[in-house]
N, C-alpha and C positions, 0 to 999 in steps of 0.2 A: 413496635410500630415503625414502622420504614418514612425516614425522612422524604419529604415531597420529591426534590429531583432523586432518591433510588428508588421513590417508584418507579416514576415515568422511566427510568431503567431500565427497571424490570418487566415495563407493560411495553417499551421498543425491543427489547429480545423476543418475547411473546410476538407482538402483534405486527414486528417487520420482517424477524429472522425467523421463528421458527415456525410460521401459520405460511412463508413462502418455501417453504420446504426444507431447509438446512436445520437439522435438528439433532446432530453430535452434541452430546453432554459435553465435553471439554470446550470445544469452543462456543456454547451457550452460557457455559461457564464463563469463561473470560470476557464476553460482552457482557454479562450482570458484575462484573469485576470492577471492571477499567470507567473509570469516572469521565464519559465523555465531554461533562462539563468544564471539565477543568481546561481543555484544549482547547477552548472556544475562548475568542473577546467575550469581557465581562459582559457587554453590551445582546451579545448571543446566547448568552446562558441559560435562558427563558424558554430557548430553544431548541436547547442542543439535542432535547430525542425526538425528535421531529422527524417526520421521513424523507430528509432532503438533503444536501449541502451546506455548509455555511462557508463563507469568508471569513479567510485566519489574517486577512492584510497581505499587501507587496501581492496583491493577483491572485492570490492562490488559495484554495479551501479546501476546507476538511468533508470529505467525501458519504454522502449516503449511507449511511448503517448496514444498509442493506449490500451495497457494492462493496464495503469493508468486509462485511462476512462472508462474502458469494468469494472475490479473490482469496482470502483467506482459507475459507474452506475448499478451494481449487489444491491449495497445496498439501491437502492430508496430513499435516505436520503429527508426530506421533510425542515430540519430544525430548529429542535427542539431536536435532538437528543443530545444523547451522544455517541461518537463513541469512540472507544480502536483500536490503530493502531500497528502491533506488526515489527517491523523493519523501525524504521527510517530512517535512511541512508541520504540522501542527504537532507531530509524534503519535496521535492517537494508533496509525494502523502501528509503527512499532510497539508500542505499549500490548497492543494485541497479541503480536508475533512473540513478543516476550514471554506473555502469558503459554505460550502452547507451543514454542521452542526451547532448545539450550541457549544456546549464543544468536543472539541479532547485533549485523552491522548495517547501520542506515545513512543513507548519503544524501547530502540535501548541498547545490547550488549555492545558495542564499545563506553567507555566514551570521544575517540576524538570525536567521528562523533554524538554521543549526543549535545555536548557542542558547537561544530559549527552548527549544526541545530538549535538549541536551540537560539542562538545567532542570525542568519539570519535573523528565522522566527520573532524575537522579533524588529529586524532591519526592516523588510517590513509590521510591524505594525498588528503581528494578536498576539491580547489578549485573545484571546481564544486556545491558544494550548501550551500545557503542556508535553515537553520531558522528560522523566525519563533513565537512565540508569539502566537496572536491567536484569534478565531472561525474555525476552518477553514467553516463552514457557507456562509460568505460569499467564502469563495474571498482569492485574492490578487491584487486589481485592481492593484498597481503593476506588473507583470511579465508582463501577459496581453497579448496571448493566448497560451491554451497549447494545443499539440498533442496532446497529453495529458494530461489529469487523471484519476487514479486514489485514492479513497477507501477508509481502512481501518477505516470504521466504518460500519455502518448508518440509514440516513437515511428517513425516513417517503416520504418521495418525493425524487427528484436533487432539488437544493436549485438555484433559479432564479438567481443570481449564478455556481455552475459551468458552467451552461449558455452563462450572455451571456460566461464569459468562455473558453468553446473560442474557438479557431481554426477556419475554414472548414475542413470536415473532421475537426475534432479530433474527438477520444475521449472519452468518460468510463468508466470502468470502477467498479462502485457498487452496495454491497449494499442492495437496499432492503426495509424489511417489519421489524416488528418480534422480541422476543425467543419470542413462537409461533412466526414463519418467515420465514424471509429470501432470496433468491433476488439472485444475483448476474447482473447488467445490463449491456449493453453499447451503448453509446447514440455517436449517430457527427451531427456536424452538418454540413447541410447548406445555406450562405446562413443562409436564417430556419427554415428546417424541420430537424426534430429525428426521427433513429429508434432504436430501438432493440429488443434481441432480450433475450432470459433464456440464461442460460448454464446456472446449475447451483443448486441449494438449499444455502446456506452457514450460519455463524453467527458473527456479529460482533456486538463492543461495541455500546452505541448511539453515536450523531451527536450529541452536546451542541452548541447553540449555537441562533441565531434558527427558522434551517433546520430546525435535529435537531429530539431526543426532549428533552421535563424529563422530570425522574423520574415525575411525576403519572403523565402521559400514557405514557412505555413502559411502567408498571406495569400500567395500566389499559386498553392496548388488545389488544383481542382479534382482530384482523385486520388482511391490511394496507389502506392506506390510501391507497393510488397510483390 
């Protein structure tokens, strides 16, 4: 018999991932995997398959199951990869990427919420993922190129160091457009050339760093600026 929160688990895979249409075995897999409880305040755990957001603290949350897996599954990952994740935060989407890549490196701002991700995900046994505390905006040139990099914060426009550092063909998945509107992006490299499509209208934190928003500036703009 399935403990009460793996059910609700396994009834938020079912009833938010794969009845909206994403329905890859592997990464249905790894959302019945990855204990989204354990990412959450204690205080949120009653919650945590809920189909919505919560607050992980210092501003910032842990994002929709559903927008976890819809970026996630943007990036096709097979397995082999190297993926660059730019906003850590609670660790949950890396714990993901871990599950359905070779190597994740994820980059988080914020040296508390580093160091407790950091700590968790080393606590639920994945030795494949590598948190850094630095400027996510500029990417992680020691470990590039990446087949995928996916961003969990909103950036005025893809920020030009994720770019130079895809792999031929790589991915970026990336909400851009400020706190009026944001629209999530799916950009694929090609050699030197770059494309990209719009997925869907989202709402993410902003992009702190050279790349992102200051405060001034996402206060003050009124459209976006891509």
């Amino acid at each position: 018999m399935l403990e009460p929160l793996e059910s609700l688990r396994f009834e938020m895979v079912e009833n938010q991932i794969a009845r909206r249409g994403l329905r890859s075995p592997r990464l249905l897999e790894a959302f019945r995997k990855v204990p989204r409880h354990s990412f959450v305040p204690l205080e949120c755990q009653k919650n945590a398959y809920d189909d919505g957001p919560l607050p992980i603290g210092l501003g910032q949350t842990i994002s929709q199951p559903y927008i976890v897996a819809l970026m996630t599954n943007l990036l096709q990952l097979e397995g082999n990869e190297t993926v660059l994740e730019i906003g850590t935060g609670s660790g949950y989407q890396a714990a993901i990427l871990g599950e359905l890549a070779r190597t994740v490196h994820s980059i988080e701002r914020r040296l508390t919420l580093a160091d407790r991700a950091s700590q968790l995900l080393a606590e639920l046994g994945y030795t494949n993922i590598s948190c850094h505390c630095s400027d996510g905006s500029l990417g992680w040139s020691a470990a590039a190129p990446y087949q995928g990099i996916l961003v969990t914060a909103a950036a005025p426009t893809p920020p030009q160091p994720l770019l130079d550092q895809l792999a031929d063909e790589g991915k970026l998945v990336i909400p851009v457009g400020n706190h009026f509107g944001q629209e999530l992006q799916l950009w694929q490299r090609h050699g030197s050339r770059f494309e990209h499509e719009t997925i869907i209208p989202v709402t993410f934190v902003p992009l702190r760093g050279i790349y992102g928003w200051t405060d001034e500036d996402w206060n003050d703009s009124t459209g976006f600026v891509y």
